[in-house]
KOLZAVEX-107246 format. One record per residue: residue number from 0; x, y negated, z of N, C-alpha, C, O in turn. Coordinates in pm, whole numbers, plus 32768, in hexadecimal, padded with zeros to 4 digits. Atoms other than C-alpha are relative to their C-alpha. Layout:
! KOLZAVEX-107246
+-----+------+------+------+------+------+------+------+------+------+------+------+------+
! num !  n.x !  n.y !  n.z ! ca.x ! ca.y ! ca.z !  c.x !  c.y !  c.z !  o.x !  o.y !  o.z !
+-----+------+------+------+------+------+------+------+------+------+------+------+------+
! NUM !    X !    Y !    Z !    X !    Y !    Z !    X !    Y !    Z !    X !    Y !    Z !
...
+-----+------+------+------+------+------+------+------+------+------+------+------+------+
END
This chain:
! KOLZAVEX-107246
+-----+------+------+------+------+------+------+------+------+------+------+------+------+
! num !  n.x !  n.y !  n.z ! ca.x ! ca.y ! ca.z !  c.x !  c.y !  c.z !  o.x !  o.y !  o.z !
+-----+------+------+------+------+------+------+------+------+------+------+------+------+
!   0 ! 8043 ! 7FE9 ! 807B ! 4383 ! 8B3B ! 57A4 ! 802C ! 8086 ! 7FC9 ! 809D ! 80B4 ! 7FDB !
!   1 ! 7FF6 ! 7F58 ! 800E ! 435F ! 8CA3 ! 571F ! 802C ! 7FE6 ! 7F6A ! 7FFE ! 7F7C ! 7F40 !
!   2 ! 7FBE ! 7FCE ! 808D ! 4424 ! 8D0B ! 5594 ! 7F87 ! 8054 ! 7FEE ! 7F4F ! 80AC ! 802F !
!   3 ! 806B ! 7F94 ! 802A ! 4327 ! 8D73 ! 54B5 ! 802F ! 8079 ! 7FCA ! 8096 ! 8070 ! 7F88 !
!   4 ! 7FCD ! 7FB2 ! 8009 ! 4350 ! 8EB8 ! 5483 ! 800D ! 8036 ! 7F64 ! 7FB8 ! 7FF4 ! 7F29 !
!   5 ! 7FE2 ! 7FDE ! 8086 ! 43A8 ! 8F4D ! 531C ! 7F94 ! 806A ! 7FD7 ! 7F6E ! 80B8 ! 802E !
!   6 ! 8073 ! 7F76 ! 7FF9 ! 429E ! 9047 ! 5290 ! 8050 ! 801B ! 7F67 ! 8071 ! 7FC4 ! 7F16 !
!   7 ! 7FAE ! 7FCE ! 8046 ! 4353 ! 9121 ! 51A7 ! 7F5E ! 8049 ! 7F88 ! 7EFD ! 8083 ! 7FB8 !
!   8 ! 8062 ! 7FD2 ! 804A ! 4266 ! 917A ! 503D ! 8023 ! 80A4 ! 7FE6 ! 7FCE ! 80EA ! 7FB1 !
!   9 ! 7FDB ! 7F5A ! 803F ! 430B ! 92EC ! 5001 ! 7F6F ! 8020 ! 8023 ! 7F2A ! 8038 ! 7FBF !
!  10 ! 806E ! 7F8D ! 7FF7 ! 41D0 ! 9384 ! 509D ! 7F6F ! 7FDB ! 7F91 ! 7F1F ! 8030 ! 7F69 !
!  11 ! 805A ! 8049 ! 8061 ! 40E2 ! 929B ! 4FB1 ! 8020 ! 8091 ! 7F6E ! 7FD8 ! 80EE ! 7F48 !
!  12 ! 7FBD ! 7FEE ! 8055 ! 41D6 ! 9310 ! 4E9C ! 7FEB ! 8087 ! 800E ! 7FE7 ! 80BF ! 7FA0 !
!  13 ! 7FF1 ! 7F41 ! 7FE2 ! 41C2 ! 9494 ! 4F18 ! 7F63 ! 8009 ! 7FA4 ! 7F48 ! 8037 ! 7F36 !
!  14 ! 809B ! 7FB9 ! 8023 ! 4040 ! 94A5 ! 4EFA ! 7FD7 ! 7F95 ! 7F6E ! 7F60 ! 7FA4 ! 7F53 !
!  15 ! 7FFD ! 8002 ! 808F ! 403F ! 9403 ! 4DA6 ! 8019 ! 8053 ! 7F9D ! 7FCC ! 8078 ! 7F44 !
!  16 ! 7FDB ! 7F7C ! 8032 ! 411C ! 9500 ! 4D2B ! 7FAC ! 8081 ! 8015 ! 7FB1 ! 80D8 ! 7FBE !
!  17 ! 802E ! 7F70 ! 7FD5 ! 405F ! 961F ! 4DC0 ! 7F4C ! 7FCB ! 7FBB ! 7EF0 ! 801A ! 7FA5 !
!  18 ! 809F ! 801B ! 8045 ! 3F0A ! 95A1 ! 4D2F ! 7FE3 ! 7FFD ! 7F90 ! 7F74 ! 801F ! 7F67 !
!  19 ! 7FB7 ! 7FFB ! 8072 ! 3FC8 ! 9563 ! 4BDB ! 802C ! 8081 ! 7FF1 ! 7FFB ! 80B5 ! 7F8D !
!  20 ! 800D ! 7F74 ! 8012 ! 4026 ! 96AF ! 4BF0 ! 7FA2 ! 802C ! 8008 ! 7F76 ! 8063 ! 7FA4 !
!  21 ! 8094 ! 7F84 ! 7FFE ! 3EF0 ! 9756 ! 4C65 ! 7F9B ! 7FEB ! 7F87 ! 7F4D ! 8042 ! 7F63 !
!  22 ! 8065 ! 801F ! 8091 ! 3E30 ! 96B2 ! 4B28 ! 804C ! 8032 ! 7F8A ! 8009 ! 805E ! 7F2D !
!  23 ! 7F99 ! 7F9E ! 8055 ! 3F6A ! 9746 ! 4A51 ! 7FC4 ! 805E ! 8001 ! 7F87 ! 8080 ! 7F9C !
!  24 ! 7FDF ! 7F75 ! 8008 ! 3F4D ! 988C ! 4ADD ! 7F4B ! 8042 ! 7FD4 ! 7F31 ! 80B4 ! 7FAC !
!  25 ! 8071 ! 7FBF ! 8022 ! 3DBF ! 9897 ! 4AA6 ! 7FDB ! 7FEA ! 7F65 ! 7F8D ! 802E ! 7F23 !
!  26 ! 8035 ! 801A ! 80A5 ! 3DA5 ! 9805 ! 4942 ! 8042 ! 8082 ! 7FB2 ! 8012 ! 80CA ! 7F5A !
!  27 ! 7FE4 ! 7F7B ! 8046 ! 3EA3 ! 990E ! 4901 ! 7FC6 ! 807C ! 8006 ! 7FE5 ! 80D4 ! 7FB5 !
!  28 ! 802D ! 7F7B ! 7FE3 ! 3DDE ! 9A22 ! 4989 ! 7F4D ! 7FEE ! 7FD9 ! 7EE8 ! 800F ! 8018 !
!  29 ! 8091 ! 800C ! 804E ! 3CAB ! 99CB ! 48A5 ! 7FF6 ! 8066 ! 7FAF ! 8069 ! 8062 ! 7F83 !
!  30 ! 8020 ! 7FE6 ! 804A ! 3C3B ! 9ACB ! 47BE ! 8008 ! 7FDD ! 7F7C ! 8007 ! 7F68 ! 7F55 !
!  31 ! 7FA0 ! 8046 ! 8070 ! 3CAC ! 9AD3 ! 4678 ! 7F33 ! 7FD2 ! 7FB6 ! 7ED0 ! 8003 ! 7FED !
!  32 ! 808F ! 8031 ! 8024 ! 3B45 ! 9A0B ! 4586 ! 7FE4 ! 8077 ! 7FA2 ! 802A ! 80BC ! 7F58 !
!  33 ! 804D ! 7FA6 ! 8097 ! 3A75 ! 9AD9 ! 44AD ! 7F78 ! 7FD2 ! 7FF1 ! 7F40 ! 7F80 ! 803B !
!  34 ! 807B ! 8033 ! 8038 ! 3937 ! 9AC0 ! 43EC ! 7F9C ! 808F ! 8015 ! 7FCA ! 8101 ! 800E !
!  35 ! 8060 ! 7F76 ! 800B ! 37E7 ! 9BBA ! 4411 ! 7F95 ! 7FDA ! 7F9A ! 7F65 ! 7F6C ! 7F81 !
!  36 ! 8077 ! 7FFA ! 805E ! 36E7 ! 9C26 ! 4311 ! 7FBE ! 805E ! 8059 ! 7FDB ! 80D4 ! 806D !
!  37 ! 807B ! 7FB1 ! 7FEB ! 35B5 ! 9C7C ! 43C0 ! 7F63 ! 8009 ! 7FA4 ! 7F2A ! 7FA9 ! 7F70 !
!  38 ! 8060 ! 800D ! 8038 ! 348C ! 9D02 ! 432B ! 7F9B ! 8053 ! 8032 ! 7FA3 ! 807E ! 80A5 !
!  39 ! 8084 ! 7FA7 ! 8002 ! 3339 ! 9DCB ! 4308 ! 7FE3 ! 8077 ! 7F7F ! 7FE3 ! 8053 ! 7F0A !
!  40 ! 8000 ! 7F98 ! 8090 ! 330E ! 9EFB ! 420E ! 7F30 ! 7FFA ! 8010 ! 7EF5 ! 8013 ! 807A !
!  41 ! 80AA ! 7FEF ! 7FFD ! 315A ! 9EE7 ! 41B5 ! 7FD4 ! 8052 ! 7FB2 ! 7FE5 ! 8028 ! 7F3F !
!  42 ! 8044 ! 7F7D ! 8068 ! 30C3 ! A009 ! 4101 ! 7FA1 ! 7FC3 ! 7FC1 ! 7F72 ! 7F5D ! 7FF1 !
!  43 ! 8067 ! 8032 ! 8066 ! 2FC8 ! 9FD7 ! 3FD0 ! 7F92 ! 7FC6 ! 8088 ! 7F7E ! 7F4D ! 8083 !
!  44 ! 8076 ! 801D ! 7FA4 ! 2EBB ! 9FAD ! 40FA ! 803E ! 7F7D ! 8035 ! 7FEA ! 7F3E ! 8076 !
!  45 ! 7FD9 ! 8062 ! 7F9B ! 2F85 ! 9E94 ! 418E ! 8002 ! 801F ! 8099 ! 7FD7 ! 7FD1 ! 80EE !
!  46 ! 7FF3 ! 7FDD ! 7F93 ! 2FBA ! 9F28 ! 42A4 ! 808F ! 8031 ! 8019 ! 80DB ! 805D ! 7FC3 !
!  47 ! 7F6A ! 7FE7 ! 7FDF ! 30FB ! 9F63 ! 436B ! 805D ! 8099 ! 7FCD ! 8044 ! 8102 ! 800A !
!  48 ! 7FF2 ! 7F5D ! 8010 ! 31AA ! A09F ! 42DE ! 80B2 ! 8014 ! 8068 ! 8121 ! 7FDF ! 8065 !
!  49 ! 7F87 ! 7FBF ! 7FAE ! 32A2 ! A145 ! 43D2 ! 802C ! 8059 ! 7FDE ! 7FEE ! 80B0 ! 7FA1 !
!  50 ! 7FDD ! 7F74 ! 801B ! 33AB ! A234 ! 43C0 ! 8021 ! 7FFD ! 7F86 ! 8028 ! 8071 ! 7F5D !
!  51 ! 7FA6 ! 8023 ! 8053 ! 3442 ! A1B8 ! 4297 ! 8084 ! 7FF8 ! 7FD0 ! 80D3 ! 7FDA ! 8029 !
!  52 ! 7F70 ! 803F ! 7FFB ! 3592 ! A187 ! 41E3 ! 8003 ! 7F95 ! 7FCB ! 7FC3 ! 7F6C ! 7F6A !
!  53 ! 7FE0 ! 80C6 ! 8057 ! 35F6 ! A02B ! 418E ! 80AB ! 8011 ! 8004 ! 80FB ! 8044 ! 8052 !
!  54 ! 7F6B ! 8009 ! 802B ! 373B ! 9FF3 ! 40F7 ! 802C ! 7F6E ! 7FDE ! 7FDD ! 7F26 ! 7FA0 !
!  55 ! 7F6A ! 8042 ! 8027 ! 3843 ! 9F05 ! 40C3 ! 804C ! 7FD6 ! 7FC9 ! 80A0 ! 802F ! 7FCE !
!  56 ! 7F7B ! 801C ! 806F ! 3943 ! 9E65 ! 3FDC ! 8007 ! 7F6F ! 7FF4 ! 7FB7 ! 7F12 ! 8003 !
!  57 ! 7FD8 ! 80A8 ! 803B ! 39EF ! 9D38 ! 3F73 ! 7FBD ! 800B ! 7F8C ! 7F84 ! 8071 ! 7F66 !
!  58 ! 8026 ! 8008 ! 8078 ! 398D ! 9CDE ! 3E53 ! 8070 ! 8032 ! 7F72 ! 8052 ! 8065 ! 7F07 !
!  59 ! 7FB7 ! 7FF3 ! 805B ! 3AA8 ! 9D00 ! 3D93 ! 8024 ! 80B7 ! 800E ! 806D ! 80DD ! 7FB2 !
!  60 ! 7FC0 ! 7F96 ! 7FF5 ! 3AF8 ! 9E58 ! 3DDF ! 7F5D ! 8071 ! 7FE0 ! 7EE7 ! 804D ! 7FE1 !
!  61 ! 8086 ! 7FBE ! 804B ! 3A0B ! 9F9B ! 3D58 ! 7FDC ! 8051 ! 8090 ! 7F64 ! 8060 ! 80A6 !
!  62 ! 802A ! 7FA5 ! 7F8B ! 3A0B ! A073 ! 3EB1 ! 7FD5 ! 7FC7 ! 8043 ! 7FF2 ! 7F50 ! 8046 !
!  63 ! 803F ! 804A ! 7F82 ! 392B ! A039 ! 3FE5 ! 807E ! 7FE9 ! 8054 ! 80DA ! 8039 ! 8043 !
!  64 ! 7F72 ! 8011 ! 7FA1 ! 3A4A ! 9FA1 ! 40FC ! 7FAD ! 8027 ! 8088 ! 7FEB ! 8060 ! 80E2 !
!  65 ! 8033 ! 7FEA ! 7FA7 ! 395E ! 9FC8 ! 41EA ! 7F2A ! 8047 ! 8024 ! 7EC6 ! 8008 ! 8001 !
!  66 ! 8086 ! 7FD6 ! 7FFA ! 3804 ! A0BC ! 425A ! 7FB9 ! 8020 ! 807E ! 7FE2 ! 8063 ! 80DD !
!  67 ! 8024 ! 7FF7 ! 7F76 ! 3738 ! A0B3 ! 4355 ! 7F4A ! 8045 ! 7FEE ! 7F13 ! 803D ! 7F80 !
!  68 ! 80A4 ! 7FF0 ! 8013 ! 35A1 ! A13E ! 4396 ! 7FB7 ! 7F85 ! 805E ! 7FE0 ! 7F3D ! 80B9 !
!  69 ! 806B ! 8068 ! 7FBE ! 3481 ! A067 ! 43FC ! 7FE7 ! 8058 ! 8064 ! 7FF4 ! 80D3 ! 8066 !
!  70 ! 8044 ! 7FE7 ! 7F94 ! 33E9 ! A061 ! 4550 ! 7F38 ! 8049 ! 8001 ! 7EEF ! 805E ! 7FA0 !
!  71 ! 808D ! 8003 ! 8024 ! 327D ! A0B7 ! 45A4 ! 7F8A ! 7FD3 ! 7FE7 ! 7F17 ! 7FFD ! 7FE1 !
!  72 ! 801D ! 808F ! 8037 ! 3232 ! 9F85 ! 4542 ! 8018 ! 7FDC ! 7F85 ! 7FDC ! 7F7E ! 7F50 !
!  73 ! 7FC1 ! 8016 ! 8096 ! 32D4 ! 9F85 ! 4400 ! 8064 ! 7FBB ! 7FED ! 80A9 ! 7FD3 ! 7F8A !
!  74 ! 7F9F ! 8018 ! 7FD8 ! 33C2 ! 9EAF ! 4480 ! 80AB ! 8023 ! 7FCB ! 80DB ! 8090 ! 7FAB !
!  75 ! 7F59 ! 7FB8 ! 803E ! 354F ! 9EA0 ! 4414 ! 8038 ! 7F80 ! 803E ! 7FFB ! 7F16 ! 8045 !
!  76 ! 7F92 ! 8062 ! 8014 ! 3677 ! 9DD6 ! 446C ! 8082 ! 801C ! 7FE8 ! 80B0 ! 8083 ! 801B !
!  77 ! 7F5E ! 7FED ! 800C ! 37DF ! 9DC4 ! 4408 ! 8051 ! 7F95 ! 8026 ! 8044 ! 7F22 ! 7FFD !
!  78 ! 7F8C ! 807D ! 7FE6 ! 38F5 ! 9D04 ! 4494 ! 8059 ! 8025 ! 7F96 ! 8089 ! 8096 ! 7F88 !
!  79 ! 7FB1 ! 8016 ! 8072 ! 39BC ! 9C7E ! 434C ! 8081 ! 7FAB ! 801B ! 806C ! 7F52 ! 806D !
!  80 ! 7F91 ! 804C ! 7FB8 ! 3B48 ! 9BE1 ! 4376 ! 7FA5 ! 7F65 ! 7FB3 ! 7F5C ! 7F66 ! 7F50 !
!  81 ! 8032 ! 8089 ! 7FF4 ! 3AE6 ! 9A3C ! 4394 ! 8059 ! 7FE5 ! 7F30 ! 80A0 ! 8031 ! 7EED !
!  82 ! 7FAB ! 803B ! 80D1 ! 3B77 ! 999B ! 41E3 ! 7F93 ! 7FFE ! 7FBF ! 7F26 ! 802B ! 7FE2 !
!  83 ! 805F ! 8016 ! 8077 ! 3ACB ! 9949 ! 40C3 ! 8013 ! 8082 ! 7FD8 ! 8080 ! 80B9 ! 7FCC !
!  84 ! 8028 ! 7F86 ! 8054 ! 3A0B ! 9A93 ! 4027 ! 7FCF ! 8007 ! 7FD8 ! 7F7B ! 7FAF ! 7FEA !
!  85 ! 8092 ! 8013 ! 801F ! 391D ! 9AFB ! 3F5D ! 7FFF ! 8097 ! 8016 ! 805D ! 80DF ! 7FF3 !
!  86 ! 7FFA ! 7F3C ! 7FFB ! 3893 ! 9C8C ! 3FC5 ! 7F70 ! 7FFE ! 7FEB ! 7F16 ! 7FBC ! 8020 !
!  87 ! 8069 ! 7FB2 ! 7FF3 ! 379A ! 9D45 ! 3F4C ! 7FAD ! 8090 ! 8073 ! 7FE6 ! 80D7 ! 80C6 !
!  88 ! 804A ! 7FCD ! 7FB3 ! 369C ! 9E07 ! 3FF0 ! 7F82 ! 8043 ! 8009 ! 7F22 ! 7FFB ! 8023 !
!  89 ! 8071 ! 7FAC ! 8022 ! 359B ! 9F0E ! 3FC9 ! 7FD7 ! 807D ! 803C ! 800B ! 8094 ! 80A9 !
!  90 ! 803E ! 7FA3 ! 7F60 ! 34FD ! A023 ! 4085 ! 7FF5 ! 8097 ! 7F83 ! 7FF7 ! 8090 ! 7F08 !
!  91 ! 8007 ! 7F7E ! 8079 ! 34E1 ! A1AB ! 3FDC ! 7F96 ! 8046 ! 8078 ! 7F8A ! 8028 ! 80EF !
!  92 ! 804A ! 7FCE ! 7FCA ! 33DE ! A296 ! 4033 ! 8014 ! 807B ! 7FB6 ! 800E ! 808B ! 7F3C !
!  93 ! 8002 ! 7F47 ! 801D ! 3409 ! A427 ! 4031 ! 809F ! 8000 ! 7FB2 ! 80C3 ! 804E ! 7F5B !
!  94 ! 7F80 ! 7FCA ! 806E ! 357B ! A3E6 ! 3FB6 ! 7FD1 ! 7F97 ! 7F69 ! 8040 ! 7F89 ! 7F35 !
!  95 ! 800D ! 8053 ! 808F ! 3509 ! A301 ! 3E5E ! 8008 ! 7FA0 ! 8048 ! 7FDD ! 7F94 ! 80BB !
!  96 ! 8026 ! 808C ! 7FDD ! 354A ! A19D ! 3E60 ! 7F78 ! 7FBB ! 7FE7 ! 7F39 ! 7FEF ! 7F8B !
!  97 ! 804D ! 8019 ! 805C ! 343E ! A0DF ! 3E23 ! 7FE5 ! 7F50 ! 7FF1 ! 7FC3 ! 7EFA ! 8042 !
!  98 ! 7FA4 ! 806A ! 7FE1 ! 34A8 ! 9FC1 ! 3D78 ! 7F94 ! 7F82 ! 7FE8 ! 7FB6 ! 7F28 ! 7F9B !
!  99 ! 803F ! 8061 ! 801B ! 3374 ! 9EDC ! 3D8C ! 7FED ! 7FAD ! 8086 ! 7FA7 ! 7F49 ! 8099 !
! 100 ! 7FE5 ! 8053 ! 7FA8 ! 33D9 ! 9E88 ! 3ECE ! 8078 ! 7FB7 ! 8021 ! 80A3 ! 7F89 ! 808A !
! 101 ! 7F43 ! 8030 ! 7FDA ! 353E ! 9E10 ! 3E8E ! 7FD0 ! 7F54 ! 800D ! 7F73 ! 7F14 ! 7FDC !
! 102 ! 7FE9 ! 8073 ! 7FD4 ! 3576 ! 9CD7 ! 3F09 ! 8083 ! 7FB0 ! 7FFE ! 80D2 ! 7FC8 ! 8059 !
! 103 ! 7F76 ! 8066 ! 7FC7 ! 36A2 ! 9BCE ! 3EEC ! 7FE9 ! 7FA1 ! 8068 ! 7F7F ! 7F65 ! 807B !
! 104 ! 8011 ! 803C ! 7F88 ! 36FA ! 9B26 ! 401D ! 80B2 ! 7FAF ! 7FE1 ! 8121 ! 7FDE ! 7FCB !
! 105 ! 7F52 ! 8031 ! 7FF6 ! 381F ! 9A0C ! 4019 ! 8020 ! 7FC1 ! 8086 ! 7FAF ! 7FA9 ! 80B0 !
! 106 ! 7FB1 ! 7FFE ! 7F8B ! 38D5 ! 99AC ! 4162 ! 804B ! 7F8E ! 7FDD ! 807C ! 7F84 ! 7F6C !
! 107 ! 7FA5 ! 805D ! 802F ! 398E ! 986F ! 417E ! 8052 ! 8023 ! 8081 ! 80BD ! 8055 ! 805E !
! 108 ! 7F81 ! 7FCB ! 7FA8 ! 3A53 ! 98BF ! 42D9 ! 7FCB ! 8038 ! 8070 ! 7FC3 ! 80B1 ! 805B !
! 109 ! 8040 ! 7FA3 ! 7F89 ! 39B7 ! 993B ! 442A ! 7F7C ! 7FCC ! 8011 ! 7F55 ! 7F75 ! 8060 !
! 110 ! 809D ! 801E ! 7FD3 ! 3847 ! 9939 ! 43FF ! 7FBB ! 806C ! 8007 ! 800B ! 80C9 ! 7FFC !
! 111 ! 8062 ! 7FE7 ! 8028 ! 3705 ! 99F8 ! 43F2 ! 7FB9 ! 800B ! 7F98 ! 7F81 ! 7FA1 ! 7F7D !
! 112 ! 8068 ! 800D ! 808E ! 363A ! 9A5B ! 42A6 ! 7FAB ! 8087 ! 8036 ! 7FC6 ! 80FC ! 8050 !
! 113 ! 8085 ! 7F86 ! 7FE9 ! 34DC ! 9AFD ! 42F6 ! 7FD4 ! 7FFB ! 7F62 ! 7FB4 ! 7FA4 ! 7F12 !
! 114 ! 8053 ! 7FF4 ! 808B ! 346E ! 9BA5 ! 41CE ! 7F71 ! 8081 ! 800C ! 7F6A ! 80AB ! 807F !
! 115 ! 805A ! 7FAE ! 803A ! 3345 ! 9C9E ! 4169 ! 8023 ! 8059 ! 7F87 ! 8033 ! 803D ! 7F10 !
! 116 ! 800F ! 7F7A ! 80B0 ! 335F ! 9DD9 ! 4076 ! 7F4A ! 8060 ! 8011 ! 7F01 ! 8091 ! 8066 !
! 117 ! 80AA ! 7FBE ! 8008 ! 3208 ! 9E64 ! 3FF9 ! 7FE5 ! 8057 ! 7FA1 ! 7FD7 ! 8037 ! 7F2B !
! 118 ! 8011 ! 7F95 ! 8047 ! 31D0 ! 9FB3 ! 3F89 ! 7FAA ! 7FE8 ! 7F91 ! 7F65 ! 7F83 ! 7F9E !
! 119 ! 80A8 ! 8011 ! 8036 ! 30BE ! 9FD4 ! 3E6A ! 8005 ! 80C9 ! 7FED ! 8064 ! 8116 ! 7FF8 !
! 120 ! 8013 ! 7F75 ! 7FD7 ! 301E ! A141 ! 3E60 ! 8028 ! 8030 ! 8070 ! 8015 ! 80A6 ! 808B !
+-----+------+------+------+------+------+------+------+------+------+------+------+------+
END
């Protein structure tokens, strides 16, 4: 009659660890979250206006934090850090703001807010 033989778990135990690690080492190497405001700038015509500045700010604060121009599309986006915010947002043409397109936008932690600003004249 043959001794059953012993089967030893270390190697079980190895590739647990190493799988437990490898899901460690990728959650850590995630990207830190943030939030984007994309939008559209539309001229009195409703139509896309490109080549724009659109600006930026928390709310609480008086300077733009951030400026960017529209596409040729009219198009904009900003990547914002992920937290509760509230930022304004408005577009200038020739250098003037013009503030009938300001917009508030609030943020609760890493999302998306599509908005619209609409020239008049």
């Amino acid at each position: 009659m043959s001794r059953p033989t012993r089967r030893s778990h270390v190697p079980g135990y190895a590739l647990a660890a190493l799988l437990l690690l490898g899901a460690a080492a990728a959650w850590a190497a995630q990207p830190p979250a943030y939030s984007v405001i994309v939008g559209t700038v539309w001229d009195a015509g409703d139509r896309p206006a490109p080549d724009l500045v659109v600006k930026i700010r928390r709310a609480e604060r008086t300077k733009p934090q951030w400026e960017l121009r529209t596409n040729s599309h009219g198009e904009f986006a900003q990547r914002l850090p992920a937290g509760a915010a509230d930022y304004v947002v408005w577009a200038e043409v020739n250098g003037r703001r013009r503030p009938e397109t300001e917009v508030k936008v609030h943020i609760d932690y890493d999302e998306r807010q599509d908005i619209g600003l609409h020239l008049k004249q």
